[in-house]
C-alpha positions as CSV (number, residue, x, y, z in Angstrom):
1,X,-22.2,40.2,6.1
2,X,-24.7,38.1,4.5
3,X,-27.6,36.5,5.9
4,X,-30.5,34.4,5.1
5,X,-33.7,32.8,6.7
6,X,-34.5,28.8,6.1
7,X,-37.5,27.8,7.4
8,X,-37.4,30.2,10.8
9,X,-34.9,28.1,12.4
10,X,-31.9,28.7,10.6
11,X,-30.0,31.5,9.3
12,X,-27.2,31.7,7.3
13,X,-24.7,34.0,8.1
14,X,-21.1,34.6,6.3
15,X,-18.8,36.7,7.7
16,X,-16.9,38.8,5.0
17,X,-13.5,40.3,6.2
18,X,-12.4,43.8,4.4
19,X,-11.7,43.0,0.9
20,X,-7.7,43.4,-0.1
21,X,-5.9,44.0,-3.6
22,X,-3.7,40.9,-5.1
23,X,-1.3,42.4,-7.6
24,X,0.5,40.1,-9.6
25,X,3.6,39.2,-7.8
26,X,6.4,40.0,-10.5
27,X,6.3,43.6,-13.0
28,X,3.6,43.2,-15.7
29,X,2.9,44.8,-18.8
30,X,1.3,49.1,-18.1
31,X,-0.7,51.1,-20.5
32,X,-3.5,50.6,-22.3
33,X,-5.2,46.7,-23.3
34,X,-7.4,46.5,-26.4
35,X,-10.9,45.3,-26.0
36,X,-12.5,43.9,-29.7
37,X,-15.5,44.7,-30.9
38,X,-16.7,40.7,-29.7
39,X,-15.6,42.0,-25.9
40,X,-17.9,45.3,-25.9
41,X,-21.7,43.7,-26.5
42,X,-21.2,41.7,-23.4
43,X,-19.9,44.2,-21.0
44,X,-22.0,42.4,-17.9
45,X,-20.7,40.8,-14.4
46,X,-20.0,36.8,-14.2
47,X,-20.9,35.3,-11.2
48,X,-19.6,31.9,-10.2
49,X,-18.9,29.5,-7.7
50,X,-16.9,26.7,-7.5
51,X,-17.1,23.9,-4.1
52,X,-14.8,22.3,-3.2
53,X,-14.5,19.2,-0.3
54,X,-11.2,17.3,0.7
55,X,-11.7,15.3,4.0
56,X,-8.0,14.8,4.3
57,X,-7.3,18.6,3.6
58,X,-9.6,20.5,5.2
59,X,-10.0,24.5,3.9
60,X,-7.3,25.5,6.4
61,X,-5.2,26.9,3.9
62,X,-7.4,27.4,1.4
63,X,-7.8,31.1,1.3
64,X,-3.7,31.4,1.7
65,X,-3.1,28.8,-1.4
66,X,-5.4,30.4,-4.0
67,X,-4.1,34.2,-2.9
68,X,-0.8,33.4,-3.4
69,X,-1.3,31.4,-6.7
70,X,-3.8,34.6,-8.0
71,X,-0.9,36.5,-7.7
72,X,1.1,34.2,-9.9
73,X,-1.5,33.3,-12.9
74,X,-1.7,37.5,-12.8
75,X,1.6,37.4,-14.2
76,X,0.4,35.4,-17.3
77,X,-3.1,37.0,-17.4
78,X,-2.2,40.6,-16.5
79,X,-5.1,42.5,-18.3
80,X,-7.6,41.2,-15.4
81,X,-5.1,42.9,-12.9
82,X,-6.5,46.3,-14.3
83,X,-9.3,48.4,-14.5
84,X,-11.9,49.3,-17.6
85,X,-11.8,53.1,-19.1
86,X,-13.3,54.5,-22.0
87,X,-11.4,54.8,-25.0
88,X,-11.1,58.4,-26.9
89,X,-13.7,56.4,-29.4
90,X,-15.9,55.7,-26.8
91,X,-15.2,52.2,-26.4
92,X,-13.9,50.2,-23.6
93,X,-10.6,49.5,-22.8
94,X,-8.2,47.9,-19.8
95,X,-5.5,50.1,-18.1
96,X,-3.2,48.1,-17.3
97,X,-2.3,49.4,-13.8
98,X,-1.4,46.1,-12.1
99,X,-3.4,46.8,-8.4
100,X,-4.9,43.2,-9.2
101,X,-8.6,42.0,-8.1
102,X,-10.3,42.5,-4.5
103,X,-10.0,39.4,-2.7
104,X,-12.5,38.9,0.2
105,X,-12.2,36.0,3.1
106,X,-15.5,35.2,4.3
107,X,-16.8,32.0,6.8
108,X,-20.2,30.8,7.0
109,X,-21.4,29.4,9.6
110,X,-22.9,26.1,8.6
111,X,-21.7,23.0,6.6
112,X,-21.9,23.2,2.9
113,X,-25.0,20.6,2.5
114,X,-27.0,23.0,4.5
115,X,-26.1,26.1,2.1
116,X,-27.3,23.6,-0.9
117,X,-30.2,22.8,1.0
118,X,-31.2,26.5,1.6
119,X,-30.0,27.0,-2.2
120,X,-32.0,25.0,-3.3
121,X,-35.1,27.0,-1.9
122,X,-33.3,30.5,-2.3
123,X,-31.0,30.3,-5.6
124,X,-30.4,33.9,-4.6
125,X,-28.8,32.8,-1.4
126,X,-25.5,32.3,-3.1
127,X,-25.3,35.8,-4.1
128,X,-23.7,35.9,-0.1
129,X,-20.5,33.8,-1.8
130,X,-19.4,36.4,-4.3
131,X,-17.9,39.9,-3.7
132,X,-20.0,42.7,-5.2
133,X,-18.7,46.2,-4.5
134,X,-21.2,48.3,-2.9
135,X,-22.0,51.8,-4.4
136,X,-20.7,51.0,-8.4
137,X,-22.8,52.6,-10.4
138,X,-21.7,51.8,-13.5
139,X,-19.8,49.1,-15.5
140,X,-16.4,51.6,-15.0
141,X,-17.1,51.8,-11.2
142,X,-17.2,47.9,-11.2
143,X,-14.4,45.5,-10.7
144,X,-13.1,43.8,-13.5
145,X,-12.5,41.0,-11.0
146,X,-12.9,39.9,-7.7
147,X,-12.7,37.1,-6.0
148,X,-14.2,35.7,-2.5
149,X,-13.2,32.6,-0.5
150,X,-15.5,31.4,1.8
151,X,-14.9,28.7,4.3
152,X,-18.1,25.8,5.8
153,X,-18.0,24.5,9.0
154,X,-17.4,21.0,7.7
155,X,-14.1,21.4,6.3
156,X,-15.8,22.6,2.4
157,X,-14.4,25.6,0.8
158,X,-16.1,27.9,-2.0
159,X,-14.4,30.6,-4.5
160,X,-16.6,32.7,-6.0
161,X,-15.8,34.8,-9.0
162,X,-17.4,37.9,-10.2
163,X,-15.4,38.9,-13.7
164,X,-16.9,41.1,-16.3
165,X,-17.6,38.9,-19.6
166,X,-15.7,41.4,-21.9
167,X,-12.6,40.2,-20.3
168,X,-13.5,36.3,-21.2
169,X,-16.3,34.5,-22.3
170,X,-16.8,30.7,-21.2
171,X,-13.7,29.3,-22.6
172,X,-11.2,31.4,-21.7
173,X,-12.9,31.2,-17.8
174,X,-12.1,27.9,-17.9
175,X,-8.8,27.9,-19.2
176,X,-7.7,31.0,-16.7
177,X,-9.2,29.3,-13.7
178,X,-7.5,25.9,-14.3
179,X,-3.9,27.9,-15.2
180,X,-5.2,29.4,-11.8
181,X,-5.1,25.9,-10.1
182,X,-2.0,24.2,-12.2
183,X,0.0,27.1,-10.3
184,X,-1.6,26.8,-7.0
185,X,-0.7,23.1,-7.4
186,X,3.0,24.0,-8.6
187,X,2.6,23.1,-12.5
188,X,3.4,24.9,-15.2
189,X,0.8,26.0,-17.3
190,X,-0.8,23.5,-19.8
191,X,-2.2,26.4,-22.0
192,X,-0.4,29.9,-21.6
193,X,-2.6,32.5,-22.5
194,X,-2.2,34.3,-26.3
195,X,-3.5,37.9,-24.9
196,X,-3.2,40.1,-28.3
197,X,-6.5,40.9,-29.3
198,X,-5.9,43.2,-32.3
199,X,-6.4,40.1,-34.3
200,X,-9.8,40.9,-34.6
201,X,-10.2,44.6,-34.8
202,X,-12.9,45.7,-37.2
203,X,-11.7,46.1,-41.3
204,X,-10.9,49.4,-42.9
205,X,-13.0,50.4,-44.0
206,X,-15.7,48.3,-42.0
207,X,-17.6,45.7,-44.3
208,X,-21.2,44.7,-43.7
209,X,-21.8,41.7,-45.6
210,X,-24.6,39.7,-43.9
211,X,-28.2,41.5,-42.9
212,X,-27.2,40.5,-38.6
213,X,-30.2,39.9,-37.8
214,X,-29.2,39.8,-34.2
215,X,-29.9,43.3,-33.8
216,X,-32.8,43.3,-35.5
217,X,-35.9,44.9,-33.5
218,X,-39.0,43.4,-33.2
219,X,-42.5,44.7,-32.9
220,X,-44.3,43.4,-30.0
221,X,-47.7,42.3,-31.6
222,X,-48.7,39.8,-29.1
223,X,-48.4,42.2,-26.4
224,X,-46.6,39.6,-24.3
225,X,-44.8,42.7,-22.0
226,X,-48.6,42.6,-20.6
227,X,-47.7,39.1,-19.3
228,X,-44.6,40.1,-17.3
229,X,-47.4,42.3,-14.9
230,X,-47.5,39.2,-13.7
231,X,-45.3,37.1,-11.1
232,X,-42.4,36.4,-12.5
233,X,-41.4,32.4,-11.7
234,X,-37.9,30.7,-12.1
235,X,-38.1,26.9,-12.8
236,X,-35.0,24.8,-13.7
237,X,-36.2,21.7,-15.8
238,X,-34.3,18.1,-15.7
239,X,-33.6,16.1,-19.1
240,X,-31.7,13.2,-18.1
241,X,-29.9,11.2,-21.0
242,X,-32.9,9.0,-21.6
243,X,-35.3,12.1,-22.1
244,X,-32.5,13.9,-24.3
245,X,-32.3,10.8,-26.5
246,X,-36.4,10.6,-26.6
247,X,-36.1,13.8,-27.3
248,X,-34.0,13.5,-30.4
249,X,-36.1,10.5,-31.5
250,X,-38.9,13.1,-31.8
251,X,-36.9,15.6,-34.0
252,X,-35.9,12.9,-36.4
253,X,-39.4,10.8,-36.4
254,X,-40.3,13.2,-39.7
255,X,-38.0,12.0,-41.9
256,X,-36.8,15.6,-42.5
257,X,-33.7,15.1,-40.8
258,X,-30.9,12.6,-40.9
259,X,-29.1,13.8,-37.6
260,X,-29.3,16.7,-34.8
261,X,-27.1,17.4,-31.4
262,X,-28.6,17.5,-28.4
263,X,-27.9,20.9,-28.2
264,X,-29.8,21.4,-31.5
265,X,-32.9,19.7,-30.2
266,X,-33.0,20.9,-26.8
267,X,-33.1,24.2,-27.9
268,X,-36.1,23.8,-30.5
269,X,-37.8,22.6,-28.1
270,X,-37.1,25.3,-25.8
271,X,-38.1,28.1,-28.8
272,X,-41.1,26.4,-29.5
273,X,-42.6,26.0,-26.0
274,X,-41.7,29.4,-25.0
275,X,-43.3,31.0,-27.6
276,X,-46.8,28.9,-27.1
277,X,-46.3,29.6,-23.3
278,X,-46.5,33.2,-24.0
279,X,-49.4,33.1,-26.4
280,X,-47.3,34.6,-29.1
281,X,-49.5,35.8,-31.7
282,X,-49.3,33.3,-35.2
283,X,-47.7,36.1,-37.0
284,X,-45.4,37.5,-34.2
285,X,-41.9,37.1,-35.1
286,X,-39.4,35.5,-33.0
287,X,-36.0,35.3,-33.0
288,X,-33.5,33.0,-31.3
289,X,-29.6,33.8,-30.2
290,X,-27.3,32.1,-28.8
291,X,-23.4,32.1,-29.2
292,X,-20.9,29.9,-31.3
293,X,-17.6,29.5,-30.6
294,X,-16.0,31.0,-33.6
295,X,-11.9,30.0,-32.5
296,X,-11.7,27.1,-35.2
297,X,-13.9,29.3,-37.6
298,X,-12.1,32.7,-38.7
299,X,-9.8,32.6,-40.9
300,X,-6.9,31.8,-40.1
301,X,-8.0,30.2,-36.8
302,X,-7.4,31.8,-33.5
303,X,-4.2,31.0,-31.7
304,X,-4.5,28.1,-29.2
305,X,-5.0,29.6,-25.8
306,X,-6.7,33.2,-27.5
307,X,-7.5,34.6,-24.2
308,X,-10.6,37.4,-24.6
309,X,-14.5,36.4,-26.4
310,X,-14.2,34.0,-29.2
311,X,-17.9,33.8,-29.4
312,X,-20.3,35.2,-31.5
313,X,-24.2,35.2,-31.6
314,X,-26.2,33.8,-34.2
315,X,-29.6,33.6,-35.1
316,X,-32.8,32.5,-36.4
317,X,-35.9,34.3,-37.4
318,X,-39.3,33.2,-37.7
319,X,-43.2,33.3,-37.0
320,X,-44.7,32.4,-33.8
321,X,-47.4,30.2,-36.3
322,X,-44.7,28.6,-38.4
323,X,-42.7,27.4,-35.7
324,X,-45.8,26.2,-33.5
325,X,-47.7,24.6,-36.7
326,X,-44.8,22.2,-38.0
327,X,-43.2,19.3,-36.8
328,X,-40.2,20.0,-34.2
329,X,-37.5,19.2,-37.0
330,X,-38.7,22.3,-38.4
331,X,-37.3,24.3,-35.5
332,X,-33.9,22.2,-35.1
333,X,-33.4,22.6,-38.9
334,X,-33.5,26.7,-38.3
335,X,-31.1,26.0,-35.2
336,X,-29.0,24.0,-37.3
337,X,-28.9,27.0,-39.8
338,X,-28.2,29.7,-37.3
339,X,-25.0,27.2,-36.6
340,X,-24.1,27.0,-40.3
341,X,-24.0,30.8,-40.7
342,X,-21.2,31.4,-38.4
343,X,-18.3,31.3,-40.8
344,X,-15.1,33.8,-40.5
345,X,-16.4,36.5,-43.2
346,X,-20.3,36.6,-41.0
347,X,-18.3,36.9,-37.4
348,X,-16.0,39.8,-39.4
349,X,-19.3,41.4,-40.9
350,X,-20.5,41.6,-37.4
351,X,-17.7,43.5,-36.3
352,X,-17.4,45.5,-38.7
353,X,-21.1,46.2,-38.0
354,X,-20.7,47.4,-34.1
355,X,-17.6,49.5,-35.8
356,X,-20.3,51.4,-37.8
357,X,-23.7,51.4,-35.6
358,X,-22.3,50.3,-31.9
359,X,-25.6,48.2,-32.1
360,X,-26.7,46.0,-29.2
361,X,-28.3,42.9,-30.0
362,X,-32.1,44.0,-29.1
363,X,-34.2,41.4,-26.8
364,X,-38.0,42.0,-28.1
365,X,-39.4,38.6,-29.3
366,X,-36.0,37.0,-28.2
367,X,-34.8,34.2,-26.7
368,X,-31.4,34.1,-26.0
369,X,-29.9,30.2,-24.9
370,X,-26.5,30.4,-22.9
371,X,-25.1,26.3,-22.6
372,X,-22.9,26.3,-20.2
373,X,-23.4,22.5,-20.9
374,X,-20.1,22.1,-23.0
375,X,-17.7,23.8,-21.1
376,X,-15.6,22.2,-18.4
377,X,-16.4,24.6,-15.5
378,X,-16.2,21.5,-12.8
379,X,-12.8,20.9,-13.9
380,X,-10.5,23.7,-12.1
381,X,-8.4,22.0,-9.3
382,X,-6.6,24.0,-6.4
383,X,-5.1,20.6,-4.6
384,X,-8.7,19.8,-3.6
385,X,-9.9,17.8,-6.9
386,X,-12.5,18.5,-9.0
387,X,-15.5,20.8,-7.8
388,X,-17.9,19.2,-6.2
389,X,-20.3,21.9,-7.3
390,X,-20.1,24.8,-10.3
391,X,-22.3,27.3,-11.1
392,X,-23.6,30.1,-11.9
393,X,-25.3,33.3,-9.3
394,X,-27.9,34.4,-9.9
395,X,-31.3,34.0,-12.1
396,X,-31.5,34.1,-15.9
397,X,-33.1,37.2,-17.2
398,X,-36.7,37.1,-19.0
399,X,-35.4,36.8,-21.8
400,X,-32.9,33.7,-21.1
401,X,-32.9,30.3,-20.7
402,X,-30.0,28.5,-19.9
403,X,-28.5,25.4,-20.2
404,X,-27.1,23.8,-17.0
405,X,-24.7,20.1,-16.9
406,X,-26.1,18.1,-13.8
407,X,-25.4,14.6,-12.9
408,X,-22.5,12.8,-11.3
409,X,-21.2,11.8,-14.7
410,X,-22.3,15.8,-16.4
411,X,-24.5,13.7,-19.0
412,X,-28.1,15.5,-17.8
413,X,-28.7,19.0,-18.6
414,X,-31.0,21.5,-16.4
415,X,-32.9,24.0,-18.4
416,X,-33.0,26.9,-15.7
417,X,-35.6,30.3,-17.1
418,X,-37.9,32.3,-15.7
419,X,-41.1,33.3,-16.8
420,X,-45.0,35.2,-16.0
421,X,-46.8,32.0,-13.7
422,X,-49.1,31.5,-16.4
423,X,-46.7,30.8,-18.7
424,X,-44.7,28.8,-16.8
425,X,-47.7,26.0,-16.1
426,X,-47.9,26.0,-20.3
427,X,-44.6,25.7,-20.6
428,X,-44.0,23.2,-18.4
429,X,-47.1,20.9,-19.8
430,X,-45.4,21.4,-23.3
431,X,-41.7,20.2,-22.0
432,X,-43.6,17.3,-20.2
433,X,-44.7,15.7,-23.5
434,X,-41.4,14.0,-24.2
């Protein structure tokens, strides 16, 4: 049971009952799954929620309906009915046993405007809608899935998701959950799932063309881990469409540039003020990731439906003083590089580089942007409509800021990071200039 305190007069409680398996409901596939080389750098826990609120349906059934149709997307999407090993080579893989996710029914007892309203004080407060098993220790130990619904007083509903991201990265979330909700609201599915992996297993012998910078360590001249003594504060900035387009304005007004997206410009701004917000020496270097779907980029393309990580991080490289002491189209033009590298030979270098080193992308002097911004999460519908809320659980990391769509109409975008409280005041003068 979780629990949490609003103001001294109210507390949250949810109810969990004991968690259950749901195995797919017809024979799938056994043996062993192949994870690529993309699937083992991001071997961490998703955690999700998704609202939902029908007046004419209410959330009686809603825990029965999307059971029973988990069972059936399993059958298309078996892999996330089984559990992570370690391969002879050391490397993840799935074994395909087909025991299916832990599914918890939980109720809270209060509506779901009063969980957004303690939310919005306590982010951490929705922790209480996903399943987290108690006592894993390790990323083995974890569920590759599980799944919680958990019913509101006023007739709301939430399912929360905790999957591991080498199973899927953004887009293939979306496109499992809302197969997930075509079958709970008896339609066949849109997009099946093309599950074979081995499409982008590492060359032989593995080929290092490009220097992937990515993993590239930097030396900590500025001393900035001094900073993080400090309070740590989490802030989530608004840019509605106005302020993005101002925004834009500004990263054209040199002349340097005949176009950027708003993704492009969003995130200079992002690199720059972070790195004057934690008084980054002039010639600290700095480096920026963030990931680019690479589907419509190898070579050939990947199969419509490519279920797994079709991501890949790229990056950009520079001094603290350089990007501080020129005009912001200076930044988006090295953003709009680190977009330009990602071509199918630089995403197969950088497999074949894990191959070799089984490098992980080091965070020193890194920002790493996560948009969720582009990807449909609001869409996935059980019978109840869209969501009426999607997110993530959870806090960035220091070393993240990420990119939230807000807005009836998903045109604003929330810049959610955390920071030392100095930093944060800097920060948040520089992002009020626009």
């Amino acid at each position: 049971m979780g629990s949490a305190a609003c103001d001294g007069k109210f507390e949250l409680e949810i109810k969990q009952e004991e968690p259950t398996r749901v195995p797919p409901v017809e024979k799938t596939e056994k043996g062993h799954y192949f994870l690529c080389n993309l699937d083992q750098n991001i071997a961490v826990i998703m955690r999700t929620i998704y609202l939902y609120k029908s007046p004419e349906k209410g959330n009686a059934d809603a825990a029965k309906i999307v059971r029973e149709s988990l069972s059936k997307v399993l059958v298309h999407f078996y892999p996330l009915a089984g559990r992570l090993t370690m391969s002879p080579e050391g490397k993840l893989i799935v074994d395909c046993i087909g025991e299916g996710p832990l599914f918890v029914e939980a109720e809270a007892n209060c509506s779901v405007l009063e969980l957004v309203g303690i939310a919005g004080a306590d982010p951490m407060v929705l922790k209480n809608l996903i399943y987290d098993v108690p006592g894993a220790k390790n990323i083995i130990e974890t569920p590759i899935f599980t799944v919680q619904v958990t019913k509101f007083s006023c007739g709301a509903f939430a399912v929360g998701l905790a999957m591991n991201h080498c199973m899927a990265d953004g887009i293939s979330a979306v496109e499992f959950i809302n197969s997930w909700g075509e079958i709970a609201r008896g339609l066949p599915l849109s997009t099946p799932p093309s599950l074979d992996r081995t499409i982008l297993k590492a060359r032989d012998p593995p080929q290092i063309e490009f220097p992937q910078n990515e993993f590239l360590d930097i030396e900590d001249i500025s001393y900035t881990h001094e900073l993080y003594d400090e309070e740590m504060v989490h802030r989530a900035f608004p840019f509605s469409p106005e302020k993005l387009g101002r925004l834009k304005e500004k990263a054209l007004e040199s002349g340097a540039l005949s176009k950027c997206t708003t993704f492009e410009a969003l995130t200079a701004l992002v690199w720059r003020a972070r790195c004057k917000a934690l008084r980054m020496h002039p010639d600290q270097q700095t480096k920026l990731l963030f990931a680019v779907d690479g589907r419509s980029k190898f070579d050939p393309p990947l199969p419509k439906g490519f279920f797994g990580n079709g991501i890949v991080l790229t990056n950009a490289l520079c001094k603290a003083g350089d990007l501080l002491e020129t005009p912001l189209s200076h930044a988006v033009e090295l953003v709009q590089g680190a977009v330009k590298l990602v071509t199918d030979s630089y995403m197969r270098s950088a497999i074949d580089y894990f191959e070799l080193t089984r490098a992980r992308p080091s965070m020193n002097g890194t920002l790493l942007i996560t948009a969720w911004s582009r990807l449909a999460f609001h869409s996935p519908n059980f019978g109840w409509g869209e969501t009426i809320y999607t997110g993530p659980v959870g806090v960035p990391e220091k070393e993240v800021a990420l990119f939230l769509p807000s807005g009836e109409d998903r045109r604003s975008i929330n810049v959610h990071l955390g920071m030392p409280a100095s930093a944060m005041k800097i920060f948040e003068e520089e992002i009020m200039r626009i």
